[in-house]
C-alpha distance (Angstrom), angle and dihedral (degrees) to the residues before:
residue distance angle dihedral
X1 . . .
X2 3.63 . .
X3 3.83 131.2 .
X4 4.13 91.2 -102.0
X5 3.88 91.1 44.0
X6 4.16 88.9 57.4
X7 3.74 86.1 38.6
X8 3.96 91.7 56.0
X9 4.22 95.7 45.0
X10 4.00 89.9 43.8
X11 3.80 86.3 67.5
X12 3.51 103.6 34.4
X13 4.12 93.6 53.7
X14 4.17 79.5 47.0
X15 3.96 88.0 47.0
X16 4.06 83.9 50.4
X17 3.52 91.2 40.8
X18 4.01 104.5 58.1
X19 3.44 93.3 46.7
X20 4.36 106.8 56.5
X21 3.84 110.3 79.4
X22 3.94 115.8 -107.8
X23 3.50 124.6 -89.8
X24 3.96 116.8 -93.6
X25 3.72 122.1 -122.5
X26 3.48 119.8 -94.5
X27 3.97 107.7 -115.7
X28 3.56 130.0 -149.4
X29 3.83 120.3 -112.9
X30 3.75 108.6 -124.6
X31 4.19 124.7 -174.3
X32 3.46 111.8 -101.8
X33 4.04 90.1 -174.2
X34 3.54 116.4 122.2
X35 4.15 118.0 -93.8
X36 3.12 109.3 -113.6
X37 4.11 96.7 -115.5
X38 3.74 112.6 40.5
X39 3.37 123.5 -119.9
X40 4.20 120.1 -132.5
X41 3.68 118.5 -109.9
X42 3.96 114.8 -153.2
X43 4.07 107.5 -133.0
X44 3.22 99.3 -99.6
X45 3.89 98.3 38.0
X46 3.75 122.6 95.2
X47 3.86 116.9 -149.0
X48 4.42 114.1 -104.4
X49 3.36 129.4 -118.1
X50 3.05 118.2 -146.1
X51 3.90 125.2 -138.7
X52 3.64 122.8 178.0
X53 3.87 118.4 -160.1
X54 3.93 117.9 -149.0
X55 3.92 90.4 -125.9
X56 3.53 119.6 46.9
X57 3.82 115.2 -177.8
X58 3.95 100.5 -150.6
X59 3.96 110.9 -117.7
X60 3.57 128.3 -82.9
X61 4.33 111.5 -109.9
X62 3.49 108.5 -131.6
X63 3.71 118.4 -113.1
X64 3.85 125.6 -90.4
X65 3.50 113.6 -96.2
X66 4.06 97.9 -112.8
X67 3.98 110.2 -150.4
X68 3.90 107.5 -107.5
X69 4.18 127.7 -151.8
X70 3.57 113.4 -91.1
X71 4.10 103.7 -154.8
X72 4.09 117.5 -137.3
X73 3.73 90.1 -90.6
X74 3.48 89.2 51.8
X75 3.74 93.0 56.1
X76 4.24 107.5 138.9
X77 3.53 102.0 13.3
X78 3.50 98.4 114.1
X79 3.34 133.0 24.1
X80 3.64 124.1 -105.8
X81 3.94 113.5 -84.5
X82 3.62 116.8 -114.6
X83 3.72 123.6 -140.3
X84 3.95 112.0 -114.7
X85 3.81 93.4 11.6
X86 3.82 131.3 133.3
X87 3.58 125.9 -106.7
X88 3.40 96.3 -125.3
X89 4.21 90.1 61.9
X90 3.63 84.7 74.5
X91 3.70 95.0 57.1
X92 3.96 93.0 91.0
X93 3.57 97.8 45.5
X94 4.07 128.1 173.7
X95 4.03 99.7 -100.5
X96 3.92 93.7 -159.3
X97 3.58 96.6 167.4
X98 4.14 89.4 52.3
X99 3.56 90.4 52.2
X100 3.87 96.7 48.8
X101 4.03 85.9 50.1
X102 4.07 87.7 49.1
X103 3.46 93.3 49.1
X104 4.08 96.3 40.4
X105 4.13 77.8 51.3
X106 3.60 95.1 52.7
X107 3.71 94.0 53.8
X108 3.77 88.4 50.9
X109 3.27 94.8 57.5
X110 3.82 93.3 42.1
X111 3.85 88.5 59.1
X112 4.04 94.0 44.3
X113 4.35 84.4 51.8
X114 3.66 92.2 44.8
X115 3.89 87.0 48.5
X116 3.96 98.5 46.6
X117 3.64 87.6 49.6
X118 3.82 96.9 54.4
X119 4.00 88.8 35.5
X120 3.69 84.4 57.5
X121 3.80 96.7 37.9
X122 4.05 95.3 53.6
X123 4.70 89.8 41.1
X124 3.88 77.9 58.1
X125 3.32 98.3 42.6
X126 3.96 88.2 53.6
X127 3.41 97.1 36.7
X128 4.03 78.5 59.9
X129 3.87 101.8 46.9
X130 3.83 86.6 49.1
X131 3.58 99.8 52.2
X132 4.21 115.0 110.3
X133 4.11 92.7 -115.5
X134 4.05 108.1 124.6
X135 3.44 123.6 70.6
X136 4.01 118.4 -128.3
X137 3.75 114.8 -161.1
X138 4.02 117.9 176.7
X139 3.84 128.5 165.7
X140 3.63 115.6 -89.2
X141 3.60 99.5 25.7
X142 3.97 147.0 72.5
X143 3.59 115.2 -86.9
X144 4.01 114.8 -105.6
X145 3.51 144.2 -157.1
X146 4.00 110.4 -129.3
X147 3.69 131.4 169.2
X148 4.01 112.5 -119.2
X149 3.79 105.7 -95.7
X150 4.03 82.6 50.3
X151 4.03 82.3 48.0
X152 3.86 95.9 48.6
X153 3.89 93.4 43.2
X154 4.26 83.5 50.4
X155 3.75 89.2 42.5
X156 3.89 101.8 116.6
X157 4.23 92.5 -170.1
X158 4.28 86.3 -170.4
X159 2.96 111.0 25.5
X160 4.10 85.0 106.8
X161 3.75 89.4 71.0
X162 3.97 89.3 76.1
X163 3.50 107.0 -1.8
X164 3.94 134.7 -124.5
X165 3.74 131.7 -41.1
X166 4.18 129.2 -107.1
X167 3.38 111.2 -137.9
X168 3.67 112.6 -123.5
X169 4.06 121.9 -83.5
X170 3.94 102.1 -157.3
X171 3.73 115.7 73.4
X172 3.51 124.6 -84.1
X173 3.66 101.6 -144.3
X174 3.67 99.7 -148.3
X175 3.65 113.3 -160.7
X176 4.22 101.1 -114.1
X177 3.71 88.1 -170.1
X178 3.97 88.3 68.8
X179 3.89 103.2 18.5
X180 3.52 92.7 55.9
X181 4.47 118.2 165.9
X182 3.55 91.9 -78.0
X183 3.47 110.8 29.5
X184 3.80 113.3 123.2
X185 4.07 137.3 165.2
X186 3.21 99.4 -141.0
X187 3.91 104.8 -111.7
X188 3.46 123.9 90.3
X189 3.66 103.9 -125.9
X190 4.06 121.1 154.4
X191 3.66 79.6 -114.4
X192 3.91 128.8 -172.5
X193 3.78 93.4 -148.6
X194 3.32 120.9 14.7
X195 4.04 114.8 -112.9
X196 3.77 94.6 40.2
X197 3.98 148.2 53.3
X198 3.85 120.1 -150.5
X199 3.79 118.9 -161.9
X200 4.15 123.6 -172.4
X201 3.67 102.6 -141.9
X202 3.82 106.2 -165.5
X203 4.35 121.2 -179.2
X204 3.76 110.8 -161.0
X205 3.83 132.3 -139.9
X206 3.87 113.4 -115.4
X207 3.80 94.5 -92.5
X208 3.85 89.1 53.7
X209 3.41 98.5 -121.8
X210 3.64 121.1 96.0
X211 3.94 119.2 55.1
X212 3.71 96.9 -129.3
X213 4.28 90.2 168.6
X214 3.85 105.8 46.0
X215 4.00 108.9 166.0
X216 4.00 123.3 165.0
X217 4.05 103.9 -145.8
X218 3.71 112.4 -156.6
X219 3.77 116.7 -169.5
X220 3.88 111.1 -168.6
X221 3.13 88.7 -153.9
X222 4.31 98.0 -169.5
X223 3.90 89.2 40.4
X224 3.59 89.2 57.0
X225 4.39 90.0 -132.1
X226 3.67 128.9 116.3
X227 3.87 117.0 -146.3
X228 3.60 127.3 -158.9
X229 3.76 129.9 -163.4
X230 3.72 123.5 -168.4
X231 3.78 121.7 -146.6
X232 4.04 113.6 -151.0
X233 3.74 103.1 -127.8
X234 3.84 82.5 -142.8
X235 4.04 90.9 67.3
X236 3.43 123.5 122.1
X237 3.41 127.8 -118.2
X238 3.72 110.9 162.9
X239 3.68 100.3 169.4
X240 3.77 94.6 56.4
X241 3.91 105.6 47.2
X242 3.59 137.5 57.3
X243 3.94 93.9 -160.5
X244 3.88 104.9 116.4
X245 3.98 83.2 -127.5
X246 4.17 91.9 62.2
X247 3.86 85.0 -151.4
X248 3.80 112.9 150.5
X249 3.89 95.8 -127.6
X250 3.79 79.9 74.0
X251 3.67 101.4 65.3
X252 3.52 107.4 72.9
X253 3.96 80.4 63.5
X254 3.93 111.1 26.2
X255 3.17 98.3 28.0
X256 3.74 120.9 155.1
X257 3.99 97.8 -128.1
X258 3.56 104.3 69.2
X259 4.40 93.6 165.1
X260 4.47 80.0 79.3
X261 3.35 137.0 55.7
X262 3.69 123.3 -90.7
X263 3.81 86.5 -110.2
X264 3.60 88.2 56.0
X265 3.70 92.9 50.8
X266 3.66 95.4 56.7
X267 4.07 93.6 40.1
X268 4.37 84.7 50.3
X269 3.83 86.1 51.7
X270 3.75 96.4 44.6
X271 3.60 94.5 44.1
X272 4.31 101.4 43.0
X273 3.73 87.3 49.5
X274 3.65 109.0 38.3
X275 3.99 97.2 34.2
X276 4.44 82.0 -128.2
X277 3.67 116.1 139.7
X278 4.03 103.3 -140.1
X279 4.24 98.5 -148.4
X280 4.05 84.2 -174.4
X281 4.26 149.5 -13.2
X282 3.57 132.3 -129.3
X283 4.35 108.9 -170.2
X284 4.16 121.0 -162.9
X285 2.98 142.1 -172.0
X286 3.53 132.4 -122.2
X287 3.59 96.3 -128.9
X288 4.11 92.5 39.8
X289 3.76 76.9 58.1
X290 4.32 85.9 75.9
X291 3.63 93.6 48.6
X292 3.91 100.4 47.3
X293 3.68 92.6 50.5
X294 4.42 89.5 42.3
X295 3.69 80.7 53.2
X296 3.79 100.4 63.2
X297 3.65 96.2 34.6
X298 3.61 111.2 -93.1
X299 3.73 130.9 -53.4
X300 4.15 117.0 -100.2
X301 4.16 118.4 -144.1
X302 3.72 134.9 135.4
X303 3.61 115.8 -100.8
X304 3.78 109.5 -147.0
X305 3.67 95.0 -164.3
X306 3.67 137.2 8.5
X307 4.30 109.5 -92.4
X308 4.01 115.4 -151.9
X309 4.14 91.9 -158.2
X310 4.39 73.8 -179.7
X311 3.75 130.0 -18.7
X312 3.84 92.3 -84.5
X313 4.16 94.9 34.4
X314 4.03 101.1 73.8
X315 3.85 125.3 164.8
X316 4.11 101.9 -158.2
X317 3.49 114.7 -140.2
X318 4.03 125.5 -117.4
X319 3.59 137.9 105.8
X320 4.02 123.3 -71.3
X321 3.98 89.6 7.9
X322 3.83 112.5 169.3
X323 3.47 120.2 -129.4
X324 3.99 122.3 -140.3
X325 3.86 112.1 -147.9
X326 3.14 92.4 -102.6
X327 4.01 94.5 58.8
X328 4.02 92.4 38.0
X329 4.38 82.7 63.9
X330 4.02 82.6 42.6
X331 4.06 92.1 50.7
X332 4.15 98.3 41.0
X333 3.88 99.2 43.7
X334 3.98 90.0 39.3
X335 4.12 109.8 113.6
X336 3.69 106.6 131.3
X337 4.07 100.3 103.7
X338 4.24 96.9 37.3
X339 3.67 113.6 118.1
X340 4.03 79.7 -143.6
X341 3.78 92.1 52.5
X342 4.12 101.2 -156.7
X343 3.56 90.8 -5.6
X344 4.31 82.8 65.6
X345 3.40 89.7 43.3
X346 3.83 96.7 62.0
X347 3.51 89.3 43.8
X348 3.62 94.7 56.7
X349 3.76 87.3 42.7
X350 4.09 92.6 64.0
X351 3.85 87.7 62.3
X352 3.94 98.1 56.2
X353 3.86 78.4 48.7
X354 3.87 90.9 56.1
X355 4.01 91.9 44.1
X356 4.04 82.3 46.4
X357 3.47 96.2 57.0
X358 4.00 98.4 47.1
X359 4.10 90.0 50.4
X360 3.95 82.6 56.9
X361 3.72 86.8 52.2
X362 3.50 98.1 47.9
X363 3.97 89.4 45.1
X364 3.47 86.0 58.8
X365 3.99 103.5 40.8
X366 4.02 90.0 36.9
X367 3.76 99.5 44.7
X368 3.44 106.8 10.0
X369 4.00 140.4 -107.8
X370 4.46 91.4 -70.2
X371 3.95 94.2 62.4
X372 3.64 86.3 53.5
X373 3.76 91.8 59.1
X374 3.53 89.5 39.4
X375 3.34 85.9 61.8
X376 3.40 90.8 49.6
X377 3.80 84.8 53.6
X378 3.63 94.3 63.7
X379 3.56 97.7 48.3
X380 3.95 94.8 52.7
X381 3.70 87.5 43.9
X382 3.97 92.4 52.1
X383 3.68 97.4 41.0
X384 3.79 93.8 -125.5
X385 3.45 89.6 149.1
X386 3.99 141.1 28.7
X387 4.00 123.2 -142.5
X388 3.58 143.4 145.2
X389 3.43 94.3 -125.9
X390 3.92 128.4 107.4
X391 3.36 131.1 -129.3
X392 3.71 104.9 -96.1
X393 4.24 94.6 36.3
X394 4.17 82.2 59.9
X395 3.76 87.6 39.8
X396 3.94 93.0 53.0
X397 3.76 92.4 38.5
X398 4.44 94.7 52.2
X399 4.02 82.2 41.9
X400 3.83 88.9 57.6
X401 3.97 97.1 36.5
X402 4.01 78.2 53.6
X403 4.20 97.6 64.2
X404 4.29 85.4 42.9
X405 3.88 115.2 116.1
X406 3.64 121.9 -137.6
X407 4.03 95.4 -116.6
X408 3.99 85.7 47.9
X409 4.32 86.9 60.8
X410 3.92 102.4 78.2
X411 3.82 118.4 179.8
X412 4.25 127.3 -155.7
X413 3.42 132.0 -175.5
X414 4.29 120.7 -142.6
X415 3.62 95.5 -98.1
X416 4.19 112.3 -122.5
X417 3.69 140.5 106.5
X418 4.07 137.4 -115.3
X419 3.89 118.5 -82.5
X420 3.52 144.3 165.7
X421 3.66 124.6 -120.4
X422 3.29 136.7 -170.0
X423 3.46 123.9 -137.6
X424 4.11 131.3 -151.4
X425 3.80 88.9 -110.0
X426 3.47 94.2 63.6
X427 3.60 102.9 -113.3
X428 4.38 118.3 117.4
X429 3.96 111.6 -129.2
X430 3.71 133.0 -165.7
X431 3.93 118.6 -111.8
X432 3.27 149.9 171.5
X433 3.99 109.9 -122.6
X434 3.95 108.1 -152.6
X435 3.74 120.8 -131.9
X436 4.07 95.5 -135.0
X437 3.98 96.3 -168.3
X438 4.17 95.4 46.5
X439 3.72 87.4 43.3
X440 3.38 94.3 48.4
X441 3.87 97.1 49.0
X442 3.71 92.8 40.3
X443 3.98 85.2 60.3
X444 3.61 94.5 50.3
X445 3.83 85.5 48.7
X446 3.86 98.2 53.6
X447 3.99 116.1 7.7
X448 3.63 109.5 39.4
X449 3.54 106.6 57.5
X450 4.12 101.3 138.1
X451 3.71 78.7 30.2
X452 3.97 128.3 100.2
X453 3.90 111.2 -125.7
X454 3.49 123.1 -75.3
X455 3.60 113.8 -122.6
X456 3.71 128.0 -155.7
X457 3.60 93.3 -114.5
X458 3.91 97.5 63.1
X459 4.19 89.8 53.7
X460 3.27 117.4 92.7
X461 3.97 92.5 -158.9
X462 3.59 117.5 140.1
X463 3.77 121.3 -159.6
X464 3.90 126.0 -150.6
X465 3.87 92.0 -166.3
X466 3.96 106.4 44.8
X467 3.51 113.4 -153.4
X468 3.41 104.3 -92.5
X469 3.30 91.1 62.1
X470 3.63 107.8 50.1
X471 4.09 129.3 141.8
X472 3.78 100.9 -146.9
X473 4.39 132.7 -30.7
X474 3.78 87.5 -135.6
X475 3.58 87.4 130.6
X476 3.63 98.2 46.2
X477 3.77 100.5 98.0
X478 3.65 111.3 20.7
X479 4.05 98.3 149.0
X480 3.61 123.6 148.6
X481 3.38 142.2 154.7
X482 4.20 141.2 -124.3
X483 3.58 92.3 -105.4
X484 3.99 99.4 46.4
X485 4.27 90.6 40.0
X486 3.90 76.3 53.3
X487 3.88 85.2 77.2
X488 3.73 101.4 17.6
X489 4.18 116.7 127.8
X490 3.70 127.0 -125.6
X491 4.06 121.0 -82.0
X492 3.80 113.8 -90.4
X493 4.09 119.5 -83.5
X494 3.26 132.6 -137.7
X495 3.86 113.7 -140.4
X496 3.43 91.0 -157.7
X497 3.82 83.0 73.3
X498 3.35 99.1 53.1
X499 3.52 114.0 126.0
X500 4.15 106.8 -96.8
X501 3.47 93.0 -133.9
X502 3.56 101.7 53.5
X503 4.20 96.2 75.4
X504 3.84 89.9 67.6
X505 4.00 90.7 49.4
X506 3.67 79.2 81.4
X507 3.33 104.5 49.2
């Protein structure tokens, strides 16, 4: 056979070859007879069969593990990789990072407890304060059942010093054009007349019995002003007082009406004679006098010339001199050298209020609104002064005073003039003779504004010089305000009154 002829067969027996099927593997006969115990099959588990190929190709060993790069933020996630151990070692590695999350979790969650609780603590806590359980009784009015923030804002710590307030028998006569249904001033005050607060201010002698001080405070409360009228101690109020002298110092202690309080005489006076619905009272003492004004810090004012209160009680003179306390009682009850004797004496009075009024303001634009009521605080706490009101109605009323402006603070004086009188025991006394129709217009002007005007009729002033007869109106119009008083001089002297002594201090 030639080279093509071997050529030719090689490739038709590969032709023939690619084109049969392979051969199968020969397989091994196994026994499928039963063994002779039988072997247990779980439920689920279906018996093997066994088949055994010819060829086995042994199995493939898995790889070793090889030790990977953990980056920095992977730092603790695994454990470190020990030489010549097995892979499956690793399986329970240290998770560091897992447990830092679990225990930055379990702090949360400690927090968000510990905040639920003490969320749930202080709504209780409220829910408890606000609850109706105390009883409130006051004078006047039906008892009440108020929870005990409503309790503490009632709470009227001295009122017991003088005693509650009547509300007034004679009508009011609201203006209706101006204190229509829903008119309001915004602070809730138990007020008389809505749109404004009166307070009595009265300043005891030392023996705590004649109201030497007596100013009405008005507080327009919607107009944003403050108005202050000042009652002559001198004034005359027959009706009211059984003193011989009829002066109105002497009715919170002689008065006629001895079924009220003394408080209540002086507000009844006050109120028949000056048409001025008092809404509440705050009483001093002279002496308490020292330690409100040491409590703030002193009081600031110029002193025009030097005041000998007594020979060992001397104001100096010079400008912004602050007074102690003790000099501030010296400089308000002081009256000896004034040409106008008391009449002076309230006129110098009106400029301690002025230099009163800006230390408040700088309290509060200095050191803020809560050292005011601190102050405050103190003086409830002491007793310095007696009032019916509570806590919070004082609270509300300094926080107003606080926004006022000094030009919005007016002062006025009871218009009248010096007289003598004499009384039925014989003896002549020094008043103060009110001038009904100046004092009367002059209230209409500047302390009934949600008020109708007060007629002469419904004033039970009584004048000892009638107007015909009258020495001077000097005193007729004496309004001023904070910021003017801020500048205003001292009240004429008389030299005459001079101590004697003082000419040969000089010498």
């Amino acid at each position: 056979m030639n080279r093509e002829e071997l050529n030719e067969e090689f490739n038709r027996n590969a032709r023939n070859a690619s084109g049969q099927p392979k051969p199968l593997r020969k397989l091994k006969r196994i026994d499928n007879s039963r063994p002779s115990q039988p072997v247990y099959h779980g439920l689920h588990e279906a018996p093997s069969i066994d088949i055994a190929i010819e060829e086995e190709k042994p199995r493939r060993r898995a790889p070793e593990p090889i030790q990977t790069y953990h980056g920095l933020h992977e730092k603790g996630r695994a454990g470190d990789i020990v030489e010549g151990a097995d892979f499956d070692d690793f399986d329970d590695f240290d998770d560091g990072y897992s447990n830092e999350k679990g225990r930055k979790k379990s702090k949360k969650d400690a927090i968000i407890k510990t905040a639920a609780i003490l969320l749930s603590l202080v709504t209780i806590i409220v829910l408890f304060l606000n609850m109706p359980i105390l009883w409130y009784k006051k004078k006047g009015q039906p008892d009440q059942k108020v929870s005990i923030i409503k309790y503490f804002k009632l709470w009227q710590p001295l009122v017991d010093l003088e005693g509650e307030l009547e509300k007034p028998q004679t009508n009011l006569n609201v203006d209706s054009d101006i204190v229509t249904d829903d008119f309001t001033d915004g602070l809730d005050l138990p007020q008389l007349v809505e749109g404004q607060y009166t307070v009595l201010f009265l300043g005891f002698d030392e023996d705590l019995e004649l109201t030497d001080v007596i100013w009405i405070c008005q507080f327009d409360i919607a107009a944003a002003k403050l108005h202050i009228l000042q009652v002559p101690r001198d004034c005359a109020v027959p009706n009211y007082t059984s003193n011989p002298t009829t002066k109105i110092n002497s009715v919170y202690y002689e008065g006629y009406d001895q079924d009220v309080s003394k408080i209540q005489r002086v507000v009844n006076c006050i109120q028949d004679n000056f048409g001025i619905p008092i809404d509440a009272y705050i009483t001093t003492a002279c002496y308490d006098i020292r330690d409100i004004v040491d409590l703030v810090g002193g009081v600031t004012m110029d002193i025009d010339n030097e005041i000998i209160y007594e020979a060992d009680k001397r104001i100096p003179a010079g400008k912004n001199v602050k007074l102690s306390g003790e000099q501030a009682e010296w400089f308000v009850r002081f009256r000896h050298e004034w040409l106008q004797g008391d009449i002076g004496r309230v006129q110098n009075q009106r400029r301690f209020m002025a230099a009163a009024m800006k230390k408040i303001l700088s309290i509060v634009k200095d050191e803020g609104k809560m050292k005011l009521y601190s102050y405050l605080k103190t003086i409830y706490q002491k007793k310095w002064i007696a009032t019916n009101m509570s806590v919070d109605d004082l609270s509300k009323l300094a926080d107003f005073g606080s926004t006022l402006k000094m030009e919005n603070v007016s002062v006025n004086m009871v218009p009248g003039e010096d007289a003598m009188y004499y009384a039925a025991d014989g003896v002549e006394y020094s008043i103060y003779s009110i001038h009904k129709k100046a004092t009367i217009d002059m209230l209409n002007e500047n302390f009934r504004p949600y008020q109708l005007p007060l007629l002469p009729s419904e004033s039970n002033i009584i004048e000892y010089v009638d107007e015909y007869n009258y020495q001077y109106d000097l005193y007729d119009d004496t309004g001023a305000t904070f910021e003017e008083l801020q500048y205003a001089t001292e009240p004429l002297r008389d030299p005459e009154k001079a101590p004697w002594w003082k000419e040969y201090e000089n010498d």
